[in-house]
Backbone as CSV, one residue per row, in Angstrom:
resi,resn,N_x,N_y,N_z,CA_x,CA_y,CA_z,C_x,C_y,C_z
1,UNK,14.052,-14.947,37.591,14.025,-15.726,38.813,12.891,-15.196,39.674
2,UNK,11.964,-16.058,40.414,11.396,-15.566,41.063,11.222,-16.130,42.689
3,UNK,11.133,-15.307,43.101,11.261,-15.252,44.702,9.480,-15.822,45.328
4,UNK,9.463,-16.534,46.171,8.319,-17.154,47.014,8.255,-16.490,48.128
5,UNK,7.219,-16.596,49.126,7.133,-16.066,50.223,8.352,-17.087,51.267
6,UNK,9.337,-15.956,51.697,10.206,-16.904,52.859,9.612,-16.904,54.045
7,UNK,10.430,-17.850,54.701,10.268,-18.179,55.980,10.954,-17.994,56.871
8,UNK,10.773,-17.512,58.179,11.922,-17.765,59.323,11.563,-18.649,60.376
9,UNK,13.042,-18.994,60.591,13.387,-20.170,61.312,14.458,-19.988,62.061
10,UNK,13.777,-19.282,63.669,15.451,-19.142,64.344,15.616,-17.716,63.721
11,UNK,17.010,-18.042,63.608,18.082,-16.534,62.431,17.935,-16.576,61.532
12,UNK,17.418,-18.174,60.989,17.592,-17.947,59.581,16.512,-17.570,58.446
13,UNK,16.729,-16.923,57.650,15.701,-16.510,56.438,15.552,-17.706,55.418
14,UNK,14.858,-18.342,55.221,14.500,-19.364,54.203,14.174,-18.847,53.011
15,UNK,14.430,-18.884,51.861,13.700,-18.436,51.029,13.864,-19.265,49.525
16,UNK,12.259,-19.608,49.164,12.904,-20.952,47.882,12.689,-19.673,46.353
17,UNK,13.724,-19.616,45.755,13.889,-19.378,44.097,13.792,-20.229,43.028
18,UNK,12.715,-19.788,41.813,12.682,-20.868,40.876,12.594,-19.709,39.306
19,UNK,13.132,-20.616,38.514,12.869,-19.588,37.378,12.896,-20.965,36.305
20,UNK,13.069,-20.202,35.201,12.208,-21.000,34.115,13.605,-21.495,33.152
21,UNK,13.585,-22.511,32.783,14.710,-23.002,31.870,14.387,-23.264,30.351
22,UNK,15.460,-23.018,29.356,14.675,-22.565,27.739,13.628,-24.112,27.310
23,UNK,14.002,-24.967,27.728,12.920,-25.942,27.321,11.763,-26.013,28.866
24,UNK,11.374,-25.096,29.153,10.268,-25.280,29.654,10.174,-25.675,31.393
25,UNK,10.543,-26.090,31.538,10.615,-26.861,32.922,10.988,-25.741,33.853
26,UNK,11.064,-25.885,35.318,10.995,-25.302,36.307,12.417,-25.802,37.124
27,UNK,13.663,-25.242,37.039,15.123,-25.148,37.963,14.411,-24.501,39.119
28,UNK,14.917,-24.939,40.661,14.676,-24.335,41.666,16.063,-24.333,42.698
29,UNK,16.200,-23.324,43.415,17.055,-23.085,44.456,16.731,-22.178,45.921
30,UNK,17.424,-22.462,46.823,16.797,-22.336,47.964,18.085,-21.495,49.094
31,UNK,17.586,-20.291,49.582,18.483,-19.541,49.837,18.485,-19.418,51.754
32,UNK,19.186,-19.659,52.081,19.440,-19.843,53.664,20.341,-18.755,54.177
33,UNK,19.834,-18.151,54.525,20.773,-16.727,54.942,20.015,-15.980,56.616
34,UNK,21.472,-16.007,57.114,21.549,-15.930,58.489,22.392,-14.105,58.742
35,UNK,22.145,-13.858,59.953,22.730,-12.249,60.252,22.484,-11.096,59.728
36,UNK,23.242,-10.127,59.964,22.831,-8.328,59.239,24.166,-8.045,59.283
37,UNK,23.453,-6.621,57.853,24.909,-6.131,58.073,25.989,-6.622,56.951
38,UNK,27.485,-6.160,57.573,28.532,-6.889,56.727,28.638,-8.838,57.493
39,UNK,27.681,-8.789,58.889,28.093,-10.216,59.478,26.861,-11.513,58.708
40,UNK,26.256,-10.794,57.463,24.948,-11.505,56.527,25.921,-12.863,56.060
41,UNK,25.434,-13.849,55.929,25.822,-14.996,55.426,24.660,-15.628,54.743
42,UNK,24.660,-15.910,53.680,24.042,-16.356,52.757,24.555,-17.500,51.620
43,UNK,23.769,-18.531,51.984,24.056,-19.992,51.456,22.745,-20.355,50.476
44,UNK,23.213,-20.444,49.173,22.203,-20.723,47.738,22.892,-22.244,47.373
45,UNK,21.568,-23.129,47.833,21.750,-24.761,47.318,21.127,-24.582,46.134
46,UNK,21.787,-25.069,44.856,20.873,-25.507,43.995,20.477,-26.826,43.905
47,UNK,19.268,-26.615,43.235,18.930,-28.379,43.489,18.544,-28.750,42.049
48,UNK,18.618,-30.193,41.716,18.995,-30.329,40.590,17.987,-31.295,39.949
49,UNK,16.694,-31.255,40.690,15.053,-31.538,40.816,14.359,-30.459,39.727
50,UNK,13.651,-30.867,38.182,13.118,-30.322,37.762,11.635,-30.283,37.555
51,UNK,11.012,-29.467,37.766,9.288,-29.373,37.284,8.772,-28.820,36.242
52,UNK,7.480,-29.077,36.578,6.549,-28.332,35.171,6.213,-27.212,35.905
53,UNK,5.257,-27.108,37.241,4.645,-25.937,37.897,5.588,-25.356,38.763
54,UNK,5.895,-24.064,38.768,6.644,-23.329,39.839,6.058,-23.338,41.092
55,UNK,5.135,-23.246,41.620,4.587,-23.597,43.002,5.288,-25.126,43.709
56,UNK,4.977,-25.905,42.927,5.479,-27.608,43.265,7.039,-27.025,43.266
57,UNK,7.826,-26.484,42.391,9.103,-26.273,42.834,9.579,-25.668,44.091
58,UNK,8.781,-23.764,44.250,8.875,-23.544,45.650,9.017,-24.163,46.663
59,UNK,7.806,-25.102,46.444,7.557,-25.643,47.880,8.678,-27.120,48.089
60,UNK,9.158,-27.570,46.838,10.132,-28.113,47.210,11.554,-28.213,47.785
61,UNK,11.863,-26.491,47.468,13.101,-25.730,47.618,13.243,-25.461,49.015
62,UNK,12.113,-24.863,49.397,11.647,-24.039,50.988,11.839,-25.781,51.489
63,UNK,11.206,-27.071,51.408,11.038,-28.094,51.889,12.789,-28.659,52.498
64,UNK,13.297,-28.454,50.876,15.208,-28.580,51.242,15.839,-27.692,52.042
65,UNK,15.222,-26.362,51.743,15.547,-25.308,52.876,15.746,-25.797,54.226
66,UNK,14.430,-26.237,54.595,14.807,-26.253,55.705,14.981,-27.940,56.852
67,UNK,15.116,-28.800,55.353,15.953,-30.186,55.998,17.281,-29.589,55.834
68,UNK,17.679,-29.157,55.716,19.606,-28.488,55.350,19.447,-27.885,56.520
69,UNK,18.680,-27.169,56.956,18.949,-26.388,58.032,18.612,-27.025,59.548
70,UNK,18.007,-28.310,59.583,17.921,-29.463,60.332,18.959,-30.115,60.783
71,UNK,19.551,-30.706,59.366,20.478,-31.178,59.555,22.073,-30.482,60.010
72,UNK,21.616,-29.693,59.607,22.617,-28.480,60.170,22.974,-28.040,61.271
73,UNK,21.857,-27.674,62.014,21.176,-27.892,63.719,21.587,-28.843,64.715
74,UNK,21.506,-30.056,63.796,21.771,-31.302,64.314,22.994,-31.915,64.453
75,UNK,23.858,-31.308,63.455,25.070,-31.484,63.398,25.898,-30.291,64.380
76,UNK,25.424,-29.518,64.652,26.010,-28.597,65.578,25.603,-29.329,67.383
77,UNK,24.587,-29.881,66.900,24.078,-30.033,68.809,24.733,-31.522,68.998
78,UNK,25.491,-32.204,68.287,26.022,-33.590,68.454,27.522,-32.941,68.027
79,UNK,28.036,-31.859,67.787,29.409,-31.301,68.303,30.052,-30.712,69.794
């Protein structure tokens, strides 16, 4: 699995993961993790979008990263 450069946003740590699947292609997932400590929360979407280049995956993962975390935002400020 390999790790991309994350991002922050706010609290949260963005960070997109992609690794390699036996026929070739590129699985990616995208890790959203908020706090320190024992109060760390950490949320891994997988996404179920495959590629050829791991870069195009990153940047698609980090991209879901952080519409999830939009919508997330958004759903808290209309509560």
């Amino acid at each position: 699995m390999n790790n991309y450069n994350a991002i922050t946003i706010g609290k949260f740590l963005i960070t997109p993961l992609t690794r390699v699947l036996d026929d070739g292609h590129i699985a990616c997932s995208v890790s959203v993790r908020s706090g320190s400590g024992s109060a760390t929360t950490d949320r891994v979407l997988r996404l179920t979008r495959l590629f050829k280049c791991k870069a195009a995956a990153a940047q698609y993962a980090l991209a879901e990263g952080m519409r999830w975390l939009d919508s997330r935002q958004q759903h808290t400020a209309a509560a």
